[in-house]
C-alpha positions in Angstrom: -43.3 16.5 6.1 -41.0 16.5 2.9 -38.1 14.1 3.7 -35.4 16.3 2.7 -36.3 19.1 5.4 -37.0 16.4 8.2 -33.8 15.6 6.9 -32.1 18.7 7.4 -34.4 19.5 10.5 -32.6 16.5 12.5 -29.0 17.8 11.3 -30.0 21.6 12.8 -30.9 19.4 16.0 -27.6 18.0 15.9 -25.8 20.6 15.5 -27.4 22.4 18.1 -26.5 19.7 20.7 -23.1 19.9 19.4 -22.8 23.4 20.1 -24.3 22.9 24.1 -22.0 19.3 24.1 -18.7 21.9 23.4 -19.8 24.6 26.1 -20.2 21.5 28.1 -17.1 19.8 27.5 -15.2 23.4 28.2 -16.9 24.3 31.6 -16.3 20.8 32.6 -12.6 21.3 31.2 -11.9 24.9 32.5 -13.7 24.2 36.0 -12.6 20.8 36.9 -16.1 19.3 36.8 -15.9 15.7 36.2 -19.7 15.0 36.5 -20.0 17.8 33.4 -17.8 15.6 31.7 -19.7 12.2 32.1 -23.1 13.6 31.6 -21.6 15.6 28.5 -20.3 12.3 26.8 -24.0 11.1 27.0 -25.2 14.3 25.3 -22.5 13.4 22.6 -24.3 10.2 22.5 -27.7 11.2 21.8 -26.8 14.0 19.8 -25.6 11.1 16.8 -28.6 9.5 17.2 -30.2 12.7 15.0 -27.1 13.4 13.3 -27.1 9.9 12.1 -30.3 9.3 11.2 -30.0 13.1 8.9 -27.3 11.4 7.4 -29.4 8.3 6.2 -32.1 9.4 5.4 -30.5 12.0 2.9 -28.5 8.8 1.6 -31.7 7.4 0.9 -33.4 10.7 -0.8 -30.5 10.8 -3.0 -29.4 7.6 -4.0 -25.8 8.0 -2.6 -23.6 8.2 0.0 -22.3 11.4 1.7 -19.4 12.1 -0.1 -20.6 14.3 -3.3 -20.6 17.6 -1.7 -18.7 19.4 1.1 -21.9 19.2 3.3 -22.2 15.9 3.3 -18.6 15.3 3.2 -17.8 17.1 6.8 -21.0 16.2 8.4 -20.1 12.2 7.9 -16.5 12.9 8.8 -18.0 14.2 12.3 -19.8 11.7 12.8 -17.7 9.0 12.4 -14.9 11.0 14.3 -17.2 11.2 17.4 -18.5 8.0 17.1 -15.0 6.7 17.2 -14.7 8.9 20.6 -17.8 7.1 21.8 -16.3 4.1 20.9 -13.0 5.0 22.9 -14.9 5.8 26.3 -16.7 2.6 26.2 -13.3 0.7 26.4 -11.6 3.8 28.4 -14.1 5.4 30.6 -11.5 7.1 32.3 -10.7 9.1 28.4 -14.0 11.3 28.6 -11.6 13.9 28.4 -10.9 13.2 25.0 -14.3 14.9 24.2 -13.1 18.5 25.6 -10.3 18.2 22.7 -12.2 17.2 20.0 -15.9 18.8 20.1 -14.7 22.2 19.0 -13.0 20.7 15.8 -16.3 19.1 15.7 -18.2 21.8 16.3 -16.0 24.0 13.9 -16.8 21.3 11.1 -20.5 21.1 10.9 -20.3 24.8 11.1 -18.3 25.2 7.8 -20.8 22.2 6.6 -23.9 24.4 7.5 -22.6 27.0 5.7 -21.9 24.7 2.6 -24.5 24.1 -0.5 -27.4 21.4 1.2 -28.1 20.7 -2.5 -29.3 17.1 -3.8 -26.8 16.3 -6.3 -26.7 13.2 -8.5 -24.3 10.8 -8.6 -22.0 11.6 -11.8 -21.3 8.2 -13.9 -17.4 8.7 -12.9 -18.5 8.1 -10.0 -20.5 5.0 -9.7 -17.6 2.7 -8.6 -17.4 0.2 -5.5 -13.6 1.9 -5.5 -15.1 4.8 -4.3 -17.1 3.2 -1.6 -13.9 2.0 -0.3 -11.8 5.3 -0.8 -14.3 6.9 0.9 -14.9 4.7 3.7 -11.1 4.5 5.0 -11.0 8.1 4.6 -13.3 8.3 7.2 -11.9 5.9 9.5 -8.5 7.3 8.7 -10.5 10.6 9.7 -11.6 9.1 12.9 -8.1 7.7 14.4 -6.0 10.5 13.8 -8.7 12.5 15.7 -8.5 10.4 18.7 -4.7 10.5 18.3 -4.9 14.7 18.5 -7.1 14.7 21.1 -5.1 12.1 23.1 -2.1 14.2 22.1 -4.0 17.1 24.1 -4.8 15.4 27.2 -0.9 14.2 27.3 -0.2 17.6 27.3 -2.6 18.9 30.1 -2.2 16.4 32.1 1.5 16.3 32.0 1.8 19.9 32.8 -0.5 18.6 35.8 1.7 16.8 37.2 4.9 19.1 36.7 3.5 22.5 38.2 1.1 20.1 40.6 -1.5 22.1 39.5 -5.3 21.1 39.5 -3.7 17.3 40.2 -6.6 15.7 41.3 -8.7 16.5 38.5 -6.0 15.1 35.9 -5.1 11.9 37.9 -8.4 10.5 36.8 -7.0 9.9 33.3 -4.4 7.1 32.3 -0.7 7.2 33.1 0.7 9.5 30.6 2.6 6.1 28.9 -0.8 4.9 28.2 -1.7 7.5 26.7 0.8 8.0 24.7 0.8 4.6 23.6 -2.9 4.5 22.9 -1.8 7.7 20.7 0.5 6.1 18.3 -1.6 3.2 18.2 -4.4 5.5 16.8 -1.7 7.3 14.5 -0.2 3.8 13.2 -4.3 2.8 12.4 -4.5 6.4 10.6 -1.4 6.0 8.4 -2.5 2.7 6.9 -6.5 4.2 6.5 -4.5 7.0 4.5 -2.9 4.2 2.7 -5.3 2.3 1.3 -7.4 5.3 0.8 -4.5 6.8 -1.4 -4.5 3.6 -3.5 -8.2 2.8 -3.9 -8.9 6.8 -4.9 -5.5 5.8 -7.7 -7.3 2.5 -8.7 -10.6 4.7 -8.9 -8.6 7.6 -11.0 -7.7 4.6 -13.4 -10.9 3.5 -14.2 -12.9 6.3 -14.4 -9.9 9.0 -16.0 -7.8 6.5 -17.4 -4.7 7.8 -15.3 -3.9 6.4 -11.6 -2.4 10.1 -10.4 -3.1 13.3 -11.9 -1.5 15.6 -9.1 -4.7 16.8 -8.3 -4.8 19.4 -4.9 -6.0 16.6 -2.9 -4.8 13.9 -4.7 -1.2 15.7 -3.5 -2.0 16.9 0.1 -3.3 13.5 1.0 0.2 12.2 -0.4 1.8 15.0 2.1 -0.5 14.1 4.7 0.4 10.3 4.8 3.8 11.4 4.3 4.1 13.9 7.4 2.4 10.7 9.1 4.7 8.4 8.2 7.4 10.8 9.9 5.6 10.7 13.1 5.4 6.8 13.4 9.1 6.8 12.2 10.2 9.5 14.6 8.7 7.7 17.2 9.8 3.9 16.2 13.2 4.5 15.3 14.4 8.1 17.2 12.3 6.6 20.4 10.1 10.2 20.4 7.9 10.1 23.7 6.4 12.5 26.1 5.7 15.9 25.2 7.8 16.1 22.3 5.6 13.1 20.8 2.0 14.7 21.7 3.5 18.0 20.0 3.9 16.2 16.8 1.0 14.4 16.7 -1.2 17.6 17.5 1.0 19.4 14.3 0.7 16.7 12.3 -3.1 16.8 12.6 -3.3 20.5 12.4 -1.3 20.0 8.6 -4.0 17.6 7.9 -6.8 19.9 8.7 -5.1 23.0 6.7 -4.2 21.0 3.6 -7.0 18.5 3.5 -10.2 20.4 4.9 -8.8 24.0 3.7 -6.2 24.3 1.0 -7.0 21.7 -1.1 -10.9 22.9 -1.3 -9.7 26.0 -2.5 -7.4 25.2 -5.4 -8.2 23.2 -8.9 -8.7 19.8 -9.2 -11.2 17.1 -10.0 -12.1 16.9 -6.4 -13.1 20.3 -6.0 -15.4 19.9 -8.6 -18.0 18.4 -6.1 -16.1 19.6 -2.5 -15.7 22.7 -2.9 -19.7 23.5 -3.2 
């Protein structure tokens, strides 16, 4: 079999997984089934096993990482941002949860990747830097945290409500106290912030070498600047104004939702150097 479509044979495998792991996650959700939960994390688990080995085996056909293209761009980001999850349950069983807030975004990604060009492209000489390795890889862990923050921000939320309308208690009081939680949240926000940061400086660096300018006010270039910004509230909101509880998950889930419009919609839309590769 040609490598490329076992390639894109085990991504269509992942996806599909994906897709059963999100019903999952939402019957487990919507009828308070914890087993669905556990055994849907494991689904999760095997479902990366495909995902990741699509993703390396393209790197390998191509001679590049996944970061040319927005297929390869959103498919990565998924799978470091449920990885990450995986990651989080091992230390936090009692966080499966987390899962029912994030597969959908998950879901919805790999479905806007699906639909994006799957052509190989090569690597242009602009972009044959270690700089971009590294932009690149703390956008994706920067990618990762804040996801785990929004979906912690969720369960905060549900199981808050849980425990003012005493409402389907017993399912919620498996999860962490709500401090934890929120704790664990701004942790996971404060690790995003300074991903953001350093990716914001080593794509400048990058700029520099390969345009001869560090900032060109690019689409992304500026809603990543906005996006760290906006982040940069939150931690200061909650550090200095002592924002906790409800109000605190709130921003956190709006604060990812700007990220998602500006950085995975708007800014693929509109000109810039970026978009030159992304927006295919």
């Amino acid at each position: 079999m040609d490598p490329l479509n076992l390639s894109a044979y085990l991504y269509w495998a992942a996806v599909t997984l994906y897709a059963i792991a999100t019903a999952a996650f939402m019957v487990g959700l919507f009828w308070r089934r914890h087993d669905v939960i556990v055994w849907t994390t494991w689904l999760v688990a095997g479902a990366l096993l495909p995902h990741g080995a699509a993703i390396l085996l393209r790197w390998i056909i191509v001679g590049h990482g996944p970061y040319i293209n927005r297929y390869e761009v959103l498919s990565s980001d998924v799978w470091v941002g449920l990885a990450a999850f995986l990651a989080l349950q091992l230390r936090f069983p009692r966080l499966r949860l987390v899962g029912a807030a994030i597969a959908p975004i998950a879901l919805l990604l790999m479905g806007i990747s699906a639909l994006s060009t799957a052509d190989v492209e090569p690597l242009p000489p602009s972009l044959r830097s270690y700089w971009l390795v590294i932009h690149v890889g703390f956008a994706k862990l920067a990618f990762g945290n804040i996801l785990l923050a929004f979906g912690l921000g969720v369960l905060f939320l549900l199981k808050e409500r849980s425990q003012r309308t005493r409402a389907n208690h017993h399912f919620y009081e498996r999860l962490p106290v709500l401090a934890r939680m929120d704790e664990l949240s701004y942790r996971f926000t404060g690790l995003g912030f300074v991903f953001l940061a350093v990716m914001i400086m080593s794509g400048s660096i990058w700029a520099n070498d390969a345009w001869g300018n560090y900032w060109s006010w690019d689409a992304i270039e500026t809603w990543s600047l906005a996006t760290w910004l906006f982040y940069g509230i939150n931690l200061h909101l909650r550090a200095t104004y002592r924002w906790r509880g409800p109000r605190a998950a709130w921003l956190t889930i709006a604060t990812f939702a700007f990220m998602a419009i500006t950085l995975k919609g708007v800014a693929y839309i509109t000109p810039g150097a970026h978009v030159e590769y992304l927006a295919k």
